[in-house]
C-alpha positions as CSV (number, residue, x, y, z in Angstrom):
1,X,23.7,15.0,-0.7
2,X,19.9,14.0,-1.6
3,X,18.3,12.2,1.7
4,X,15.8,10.1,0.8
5,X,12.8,9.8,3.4
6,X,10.2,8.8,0.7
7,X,10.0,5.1,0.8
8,X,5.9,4.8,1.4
9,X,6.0,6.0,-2.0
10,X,8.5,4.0,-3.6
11,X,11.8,2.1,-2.1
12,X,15.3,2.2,-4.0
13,X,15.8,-1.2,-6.4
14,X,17.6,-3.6,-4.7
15,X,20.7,-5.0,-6.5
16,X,19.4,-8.7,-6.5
17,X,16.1,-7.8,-7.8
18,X,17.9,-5.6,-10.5
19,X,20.1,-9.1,-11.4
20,X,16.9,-11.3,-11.3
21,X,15.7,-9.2,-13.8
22,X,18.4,-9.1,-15.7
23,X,19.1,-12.9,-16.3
24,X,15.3,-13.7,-16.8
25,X,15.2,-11.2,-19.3
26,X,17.5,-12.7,-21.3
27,X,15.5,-15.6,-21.9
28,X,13.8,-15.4,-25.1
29,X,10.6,-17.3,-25.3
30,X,6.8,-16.4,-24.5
31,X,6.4,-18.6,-21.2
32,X,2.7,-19.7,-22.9
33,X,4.7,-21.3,-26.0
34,X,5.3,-24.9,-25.9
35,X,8.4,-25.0,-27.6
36,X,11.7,-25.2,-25.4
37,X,12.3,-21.6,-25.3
38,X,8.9,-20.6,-24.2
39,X,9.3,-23.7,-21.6
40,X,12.4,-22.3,-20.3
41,X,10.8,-19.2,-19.5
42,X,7.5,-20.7,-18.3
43,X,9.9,-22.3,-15.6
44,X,11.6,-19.5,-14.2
45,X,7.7,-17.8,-13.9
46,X,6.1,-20.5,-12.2
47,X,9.5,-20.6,-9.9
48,X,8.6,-17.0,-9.2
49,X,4.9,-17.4,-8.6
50,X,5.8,-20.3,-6.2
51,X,8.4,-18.2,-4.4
52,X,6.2,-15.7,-4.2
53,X,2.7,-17.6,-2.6
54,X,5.8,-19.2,0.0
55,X,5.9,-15.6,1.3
56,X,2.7,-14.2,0.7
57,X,1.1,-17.6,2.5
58,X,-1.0,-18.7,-0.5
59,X,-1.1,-21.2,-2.6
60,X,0.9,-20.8,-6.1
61,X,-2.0,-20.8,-8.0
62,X,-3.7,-18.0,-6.3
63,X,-0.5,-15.7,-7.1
64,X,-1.8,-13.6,-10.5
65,X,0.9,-11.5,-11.5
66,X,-0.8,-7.6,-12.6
67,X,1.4,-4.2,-13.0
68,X,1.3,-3.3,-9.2
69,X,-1.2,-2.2,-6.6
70,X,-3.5,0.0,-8.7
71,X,-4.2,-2.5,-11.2
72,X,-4.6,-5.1,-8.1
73,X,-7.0,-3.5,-6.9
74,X,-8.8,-2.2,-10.0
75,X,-9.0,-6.6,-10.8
76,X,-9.9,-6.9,-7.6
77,X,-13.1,-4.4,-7.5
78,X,-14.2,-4.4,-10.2
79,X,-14.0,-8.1,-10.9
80,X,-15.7,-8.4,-7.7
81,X,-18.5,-6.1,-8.8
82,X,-19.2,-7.4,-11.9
83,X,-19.5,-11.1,-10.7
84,X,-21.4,-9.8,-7.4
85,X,-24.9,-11.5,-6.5
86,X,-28.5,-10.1,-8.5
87,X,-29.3,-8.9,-5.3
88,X,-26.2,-7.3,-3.9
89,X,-25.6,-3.7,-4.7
90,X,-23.6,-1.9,-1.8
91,X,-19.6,-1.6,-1.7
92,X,-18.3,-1.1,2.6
93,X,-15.4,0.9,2.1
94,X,-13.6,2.7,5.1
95,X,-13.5,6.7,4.7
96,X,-9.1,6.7,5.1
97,X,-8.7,3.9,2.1
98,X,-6.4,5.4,-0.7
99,X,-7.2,6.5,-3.9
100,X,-6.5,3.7,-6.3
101,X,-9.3,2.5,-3.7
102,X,-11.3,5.7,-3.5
103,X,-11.5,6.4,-7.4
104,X,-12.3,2.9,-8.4
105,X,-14.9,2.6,-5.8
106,X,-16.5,5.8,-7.1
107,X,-16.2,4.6,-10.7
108,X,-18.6,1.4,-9.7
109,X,-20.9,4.0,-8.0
110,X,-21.1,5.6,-11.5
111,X,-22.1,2.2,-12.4
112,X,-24.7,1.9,-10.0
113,X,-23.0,0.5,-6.8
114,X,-23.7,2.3,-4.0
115,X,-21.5,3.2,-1.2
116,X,-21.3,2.4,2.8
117,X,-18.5,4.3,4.0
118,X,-17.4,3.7,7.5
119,X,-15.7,6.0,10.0
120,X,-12.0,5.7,11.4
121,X,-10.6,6.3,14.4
122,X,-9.1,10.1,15.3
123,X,-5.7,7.7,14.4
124,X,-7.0,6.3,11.3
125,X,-7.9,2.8,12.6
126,X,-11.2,1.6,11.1
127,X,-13.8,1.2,13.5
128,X,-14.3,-2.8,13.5
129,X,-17.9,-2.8,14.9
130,X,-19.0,0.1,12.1
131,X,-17.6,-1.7,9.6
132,X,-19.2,-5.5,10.5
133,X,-22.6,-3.3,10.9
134,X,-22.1,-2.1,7.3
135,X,-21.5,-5.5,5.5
136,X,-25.1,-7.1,5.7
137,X,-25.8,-7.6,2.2
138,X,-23.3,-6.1,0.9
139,X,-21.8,-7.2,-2.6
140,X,-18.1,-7.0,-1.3
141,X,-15.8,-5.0,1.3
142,X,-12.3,-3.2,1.1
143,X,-10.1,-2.0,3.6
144,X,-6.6,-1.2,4.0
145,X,-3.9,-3.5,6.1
146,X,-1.8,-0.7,6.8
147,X,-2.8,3.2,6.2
148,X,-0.6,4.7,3.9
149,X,-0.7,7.9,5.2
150,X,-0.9,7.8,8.7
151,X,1.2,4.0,9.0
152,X,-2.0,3.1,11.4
153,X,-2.2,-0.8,10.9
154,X,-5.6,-2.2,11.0
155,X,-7.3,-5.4,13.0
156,X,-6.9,-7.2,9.3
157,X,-8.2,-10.7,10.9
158,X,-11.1,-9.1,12.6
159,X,-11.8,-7.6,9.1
160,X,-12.0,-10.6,7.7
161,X,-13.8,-11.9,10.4
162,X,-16.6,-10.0,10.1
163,X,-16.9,-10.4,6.4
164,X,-16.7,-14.1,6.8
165,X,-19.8,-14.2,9.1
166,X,-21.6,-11.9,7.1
167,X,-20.6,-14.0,3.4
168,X,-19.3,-10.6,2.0
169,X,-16.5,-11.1,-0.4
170,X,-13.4,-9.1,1.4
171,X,-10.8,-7.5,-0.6
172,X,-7.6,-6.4,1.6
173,X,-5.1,-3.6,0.6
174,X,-1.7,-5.0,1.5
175,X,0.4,-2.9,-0.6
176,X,1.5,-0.6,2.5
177,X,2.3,-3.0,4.9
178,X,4.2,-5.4,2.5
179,X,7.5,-6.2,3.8
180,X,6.4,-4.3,7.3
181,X,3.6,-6.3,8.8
182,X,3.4,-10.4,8.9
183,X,0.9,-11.5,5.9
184,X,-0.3,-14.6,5.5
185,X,-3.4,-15.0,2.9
186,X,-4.0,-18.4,4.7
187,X,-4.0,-16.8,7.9
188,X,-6.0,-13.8,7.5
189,X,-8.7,-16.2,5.3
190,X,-9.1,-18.6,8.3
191,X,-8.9,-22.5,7.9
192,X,-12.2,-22.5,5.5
193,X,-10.6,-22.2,2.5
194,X,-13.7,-22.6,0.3
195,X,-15.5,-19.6,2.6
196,X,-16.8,-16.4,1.5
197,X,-14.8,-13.8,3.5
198,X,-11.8,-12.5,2.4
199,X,-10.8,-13.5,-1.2
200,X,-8.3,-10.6,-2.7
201,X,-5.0,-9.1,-1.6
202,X,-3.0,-6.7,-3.1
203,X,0.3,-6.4,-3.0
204,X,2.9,-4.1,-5.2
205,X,6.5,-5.0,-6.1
206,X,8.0,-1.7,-6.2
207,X,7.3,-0.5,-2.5
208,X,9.8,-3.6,-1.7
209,X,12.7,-2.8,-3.6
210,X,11.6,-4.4,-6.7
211,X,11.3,-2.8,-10.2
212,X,7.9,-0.2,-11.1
213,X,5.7,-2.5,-12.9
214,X,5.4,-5.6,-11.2
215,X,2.8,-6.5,-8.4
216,X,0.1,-9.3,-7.7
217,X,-3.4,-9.6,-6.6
218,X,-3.4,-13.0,-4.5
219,X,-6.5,-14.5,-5.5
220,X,-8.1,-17.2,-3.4
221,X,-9.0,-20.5,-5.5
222,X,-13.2,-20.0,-5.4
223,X,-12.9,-16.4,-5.8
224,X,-15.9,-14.9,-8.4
225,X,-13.9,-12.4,-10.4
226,X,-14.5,-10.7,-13.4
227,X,-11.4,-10.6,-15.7
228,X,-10.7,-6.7,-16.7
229,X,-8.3,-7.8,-19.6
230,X,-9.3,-10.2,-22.0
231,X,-7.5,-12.5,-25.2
232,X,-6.4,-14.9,-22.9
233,X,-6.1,-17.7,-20.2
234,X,-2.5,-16.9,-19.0
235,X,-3.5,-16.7,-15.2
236,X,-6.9,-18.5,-14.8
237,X,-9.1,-16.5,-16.7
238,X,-8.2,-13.6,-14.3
239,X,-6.0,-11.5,-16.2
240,X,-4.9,-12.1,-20.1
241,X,-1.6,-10.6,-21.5
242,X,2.2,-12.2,-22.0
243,X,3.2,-12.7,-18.4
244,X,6.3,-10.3,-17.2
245,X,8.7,-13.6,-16.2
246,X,11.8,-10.9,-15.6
247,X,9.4,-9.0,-13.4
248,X,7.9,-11.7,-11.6
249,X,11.7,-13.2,-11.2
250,X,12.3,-9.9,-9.5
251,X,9.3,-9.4,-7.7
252,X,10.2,-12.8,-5.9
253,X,13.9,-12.2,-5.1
254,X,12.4,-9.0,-3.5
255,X,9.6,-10.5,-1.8
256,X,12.1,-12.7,0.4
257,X,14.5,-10.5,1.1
258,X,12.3,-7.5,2.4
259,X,10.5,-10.9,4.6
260,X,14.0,-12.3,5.3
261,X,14.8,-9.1,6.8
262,X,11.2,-7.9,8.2
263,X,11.5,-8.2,11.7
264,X,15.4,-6.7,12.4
265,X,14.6,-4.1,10.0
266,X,11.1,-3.4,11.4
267,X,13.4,-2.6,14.8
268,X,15.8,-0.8,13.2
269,X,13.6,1.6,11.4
270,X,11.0,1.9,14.3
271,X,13.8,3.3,16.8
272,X,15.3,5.5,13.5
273,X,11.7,6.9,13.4
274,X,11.1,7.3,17.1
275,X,14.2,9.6,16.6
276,X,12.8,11.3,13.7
277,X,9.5,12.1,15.7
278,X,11.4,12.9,18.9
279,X,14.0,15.2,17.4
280,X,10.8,17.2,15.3
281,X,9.1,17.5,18.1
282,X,12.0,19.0,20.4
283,X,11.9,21.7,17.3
284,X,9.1,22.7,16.5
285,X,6.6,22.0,19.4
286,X,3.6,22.8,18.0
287,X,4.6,19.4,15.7
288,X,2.1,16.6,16.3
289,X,2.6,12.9,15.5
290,X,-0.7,11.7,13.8
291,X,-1.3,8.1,13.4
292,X,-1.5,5.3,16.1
293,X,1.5,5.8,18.4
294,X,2.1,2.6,18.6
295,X,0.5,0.2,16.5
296,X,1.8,2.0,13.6
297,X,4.4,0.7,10.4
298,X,8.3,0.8,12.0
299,X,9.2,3.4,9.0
300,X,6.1,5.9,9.4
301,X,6.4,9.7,10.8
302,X,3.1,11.3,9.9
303,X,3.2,14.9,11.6
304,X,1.2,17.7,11.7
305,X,2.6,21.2,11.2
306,X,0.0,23.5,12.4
307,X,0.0,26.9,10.2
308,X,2.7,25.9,7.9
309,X,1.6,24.6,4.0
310,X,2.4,21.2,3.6
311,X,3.6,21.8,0.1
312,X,5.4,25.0,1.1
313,X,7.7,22.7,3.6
314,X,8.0,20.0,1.2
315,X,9.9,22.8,-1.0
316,X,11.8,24.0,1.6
317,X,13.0,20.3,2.8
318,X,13.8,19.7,-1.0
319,X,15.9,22.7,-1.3
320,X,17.8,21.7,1.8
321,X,18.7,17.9,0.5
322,X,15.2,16.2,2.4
323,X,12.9,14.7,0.3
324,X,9.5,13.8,1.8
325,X,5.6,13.8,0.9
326,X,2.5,15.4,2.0
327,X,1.0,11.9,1.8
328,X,0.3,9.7,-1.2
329,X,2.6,9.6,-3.9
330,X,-0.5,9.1,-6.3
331,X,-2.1,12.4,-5.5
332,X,1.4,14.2,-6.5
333,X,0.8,17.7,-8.2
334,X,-2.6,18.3,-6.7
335,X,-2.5,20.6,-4.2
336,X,-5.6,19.1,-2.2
337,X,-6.0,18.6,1.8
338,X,-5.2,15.3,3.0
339,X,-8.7,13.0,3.3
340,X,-7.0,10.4,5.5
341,X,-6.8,14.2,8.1
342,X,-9.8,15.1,7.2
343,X,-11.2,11.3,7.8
344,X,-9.5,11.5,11.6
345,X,-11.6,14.6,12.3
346,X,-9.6,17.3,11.7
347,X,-9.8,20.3,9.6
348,X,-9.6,21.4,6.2
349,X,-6.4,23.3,7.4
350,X,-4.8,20.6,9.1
351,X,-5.3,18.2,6.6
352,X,-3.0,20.9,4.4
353,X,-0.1,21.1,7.2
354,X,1.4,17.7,7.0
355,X,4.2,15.5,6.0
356,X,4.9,12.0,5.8
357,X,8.3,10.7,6.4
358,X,8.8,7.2,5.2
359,X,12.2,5.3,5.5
360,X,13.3,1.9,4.3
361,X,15.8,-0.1,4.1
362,X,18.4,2.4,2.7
363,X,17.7,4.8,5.9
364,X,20.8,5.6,8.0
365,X,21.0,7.9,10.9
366,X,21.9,10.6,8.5
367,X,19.0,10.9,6.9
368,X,17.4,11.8,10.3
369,X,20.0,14.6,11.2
370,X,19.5,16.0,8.0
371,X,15.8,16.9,9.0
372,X,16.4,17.4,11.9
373,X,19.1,20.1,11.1
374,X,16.1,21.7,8.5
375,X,13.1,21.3,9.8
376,X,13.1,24.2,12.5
377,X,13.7,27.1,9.9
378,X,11.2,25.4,7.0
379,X,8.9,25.1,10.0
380,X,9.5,29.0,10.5
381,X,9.5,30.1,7.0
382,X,6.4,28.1,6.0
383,X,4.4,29.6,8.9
384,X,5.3,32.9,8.2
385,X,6.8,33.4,11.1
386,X,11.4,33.1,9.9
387,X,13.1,35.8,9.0
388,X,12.5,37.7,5.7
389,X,9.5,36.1,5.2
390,X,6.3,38.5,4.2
391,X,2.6,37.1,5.2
């Protein structure tokens, strides 16, 4: 039996996403045709979008529908770049952001933007004061809600805040904390709607049970963006293409269930995890929980293995029915320390001798005795230090 502890990189489908899907894919009709068939289908999308700003805290409108988190974010950089003032030619971007983050950022330094990085906390939490100190002039910010490594949540409304004050255009990476932390664009942007601050949030479907392909960057109404795509006004200029109505349709019905169900299952899954962390910890003392201990997302177990290969205990949990990460799923393959570790202060070596345990809503308190019952001999046969194993 396969125990799934994975969910930061990707949650099961849920069953009423997987039905959304399937009845609006059986419309036929482009929802921008204005014949009945494409109308039929423009009404299930616009359903969706609206379903979708109820949750998120936006308004309709500001919902653009992209492929997930990495194009998101890519619309929302970018576009943000290119539309940036004359002047303006510095990106703030905390060290521990992830890589769709990272690499795009470093793509607009190719381009001539120029980086501010700001520190994070030995947990991962950006430093509020470094990061207001780094916007003055800035063209635009980025941070993340929720780290995806570590499960630290940030101070998002002191982030936006401080971008606010200073009239720095503020992108936030929700994708993380979707279904986990309360998000509400409205909220986070304050009650001046029409204020520079923060104007992008990112948000992937698949993360909340609903099918790989499907996210949204919520954009706020006066936003200056760039379109990436072009060939089309399907979703304000912002991004052209035939709109996904099955996988908006499904992104919804996920959307309100994972919120329906936030705060029992944000319980549930903490005190699942607190076992998790507890029960590592018993066996293997060396262990150490990384991350916030407290102001961290309910599902997150990010631990340190000191002298074990990250990758060599991922193998050995995956031989014995666990599967787990070494951190972000979008780094898979690369064998390459950990820069959120790295970003805390720790070594090279550290940053190479952890794992990320994620659960969701399909966790059960087998999934937890599973590691449990594995993770003292992969511990000893990563480090060197189990039977039969050579140095």
């Amino acid at each position: 039996m396969r125990h799934y502890l994975d969910h930061a990189a990707t949650s099961p489908l849920r069953p009423e996403a997987r039905e959304a899907w399937l009845q609006a894919s059986g419309l036929v009709g482009n929802a921008s045709s204005t014949h009945g068939a494409g109308q039929d289908a423009r009404r299930v999308l616009e359903d969706s979008r609206e379903r979708a700003a109820a949750v998120l805290g936006c308004d309709p409108i500001e919902v653009v529908f992209t492929s997930g988190g990495t194009e998101s974010i890519n619309l929302a950089l970018k576009g943000l770049w290119a539309a940036r003032r004359a002047d303006a030619d510095a990106i703030v971007m905390p060290d521990a952001e992830h890589h769709a983050t990272m690499d795009t950022v470093a793509a607009l330094v190719g381009d001539g933007a120029v980086l501010r990085p700001v520190g994070v906390s030995p947990y991962a939490a950006i430093d509020v004061a470094a990061f207001r100190d780094a916007l003055p002039g800035a063209a635009l910010a980025t941070a993340l809600i929720a780290n995806n490594e570590a499960g630290t949540i940030n101070d998002a409304h002191a982030l936006a805040r401080a971008t606010a004050a200073a009239d720095v255009p503020l992108h936030l990476d929700a994708v993380s904390a979707l279904g986990h932390v309360p998000l509400s664009f409205r909220e986070l942007r304050g009650d001046a709607s029409d204020a520079v601050g923060l104007v992008a949030m990112s948000v992937a479907g698949h993360k909340i049970g609903a099918p790989v392909g499907i996210g949204a960057l919520v954009a706020s109404r006066t936003i200056r963006l760039t379109a990436l795509l072009h060939g089309g006004a399907q979703q304000r200029s912002l991004r052209a293409g035939t709109q996904d109505v099955a996988g908006a349709a499904a992104f919804a019905t996920a959307l309100e269930l994972a919120e329906g169900e936030r705060e029992s299952e944000s319980i549930r899954l903490a005190a699942l995890r607190d076992r998790l962390v507890s029960g590592v910890l018993d066996r293997v003392p060396h262990a150490e929980l990384l991350g916030d201990p407290d102001v961290r997302l309910p599902g997150n177990a990010h631990l340190l293995f000191p002298g074990a290969v990250g990758e060599s205990l991922l193998f050995l949990l995956d031989m014995a029915g666990v599967a787990a990460s070494t951190g972000s799923a979008c780094q898979a393959g690369v064998a390459e320390p950990s820069h959120v570790v790295t970003a805390m202060g720790r070594s090279e070596r550290d940053a190479r001798s952890v794992l990320r345990f994620s659960l969701g809503r399909t966790s059960t308190d087998a999934d937890v005795e599973a590691v449990l019952a594995a993770i003292a001999d992969a511990y000893a046969r990563a480090s060197g230090s189990g039977p039969g194993v050579r140095s």
